[in-house]
C-alpha positions as CSV (number, residue, x, y, z in Angstrom):
1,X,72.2,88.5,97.3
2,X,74.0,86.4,99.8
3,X,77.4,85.3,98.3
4,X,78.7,81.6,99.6
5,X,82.6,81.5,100.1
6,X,84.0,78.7,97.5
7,X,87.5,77.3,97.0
8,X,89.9,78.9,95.4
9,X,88.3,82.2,96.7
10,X,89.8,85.5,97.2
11,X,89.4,86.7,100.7
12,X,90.1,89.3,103.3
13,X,90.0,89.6,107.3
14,X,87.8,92.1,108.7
15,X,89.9,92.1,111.9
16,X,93.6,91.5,112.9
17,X,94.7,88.0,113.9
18,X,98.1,89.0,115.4
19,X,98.6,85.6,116.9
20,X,98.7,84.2,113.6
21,X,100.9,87.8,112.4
22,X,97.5,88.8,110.2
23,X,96.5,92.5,109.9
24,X,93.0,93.9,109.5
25,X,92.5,93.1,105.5
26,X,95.3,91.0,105.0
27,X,94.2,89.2,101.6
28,X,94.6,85.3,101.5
29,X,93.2,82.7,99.2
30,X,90.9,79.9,100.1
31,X,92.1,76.3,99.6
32,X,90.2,74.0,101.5
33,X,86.9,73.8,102.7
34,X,87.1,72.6,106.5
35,X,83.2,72.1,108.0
36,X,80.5,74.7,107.4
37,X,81.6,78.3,107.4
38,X,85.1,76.8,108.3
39,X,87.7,77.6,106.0
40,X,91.4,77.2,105.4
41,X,92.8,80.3,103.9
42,X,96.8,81.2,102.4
43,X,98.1,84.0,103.6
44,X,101.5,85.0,101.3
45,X,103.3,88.4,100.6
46,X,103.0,90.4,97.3
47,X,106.3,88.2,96.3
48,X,104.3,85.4,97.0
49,X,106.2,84.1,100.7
50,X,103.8,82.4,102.8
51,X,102.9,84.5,105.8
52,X,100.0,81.7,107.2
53,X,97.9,79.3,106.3
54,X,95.3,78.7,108.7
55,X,91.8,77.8,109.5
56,X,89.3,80.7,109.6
57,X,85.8,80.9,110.1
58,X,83.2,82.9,107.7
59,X,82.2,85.7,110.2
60,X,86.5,86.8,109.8
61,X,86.4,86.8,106.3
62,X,85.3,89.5,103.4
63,X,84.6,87.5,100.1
64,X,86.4,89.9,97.7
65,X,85.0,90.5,94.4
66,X,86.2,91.7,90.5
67,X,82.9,91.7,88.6
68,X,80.6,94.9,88.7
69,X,77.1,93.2,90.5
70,X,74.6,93.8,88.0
71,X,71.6,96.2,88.1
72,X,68.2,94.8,90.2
């Protein structure tokens, strides 16, 4: 099952951006679609202070889920 990234999304980096002060797993939100496989993602703090926002391309990113997938 191949899942698409959508807005509003809850997303991950699979690798560290220092540049853009990002660590490997750093949890950000999706909030706009850019092009195809393009997305720009908000990066904040557990008190909710912005770290980044930035643009971010599909292969960097680990859709994060809450549901259980269901049984085959």
């Amino acid at each position: 099952m191949v899942n698409k990234i959508s807005l509003l999304d809850v997303v991950a980096t699979v690798k560290a951006f220092p540049d853009k002060n990002l660590h490997a797993g750093q949890v950000g939100t999706v909030v706009e679609i850019l092009a195809e496989g393009v997305y720009e993602v908000e990066f904040a703090d557990k008190s909710g202070r912005a770290i980044t926002e930035c643009a971010m391309k599909e292969s960097d990113l680990l859709l994060l889920h809450y549901d259980a997938l269901k049984a085959a």
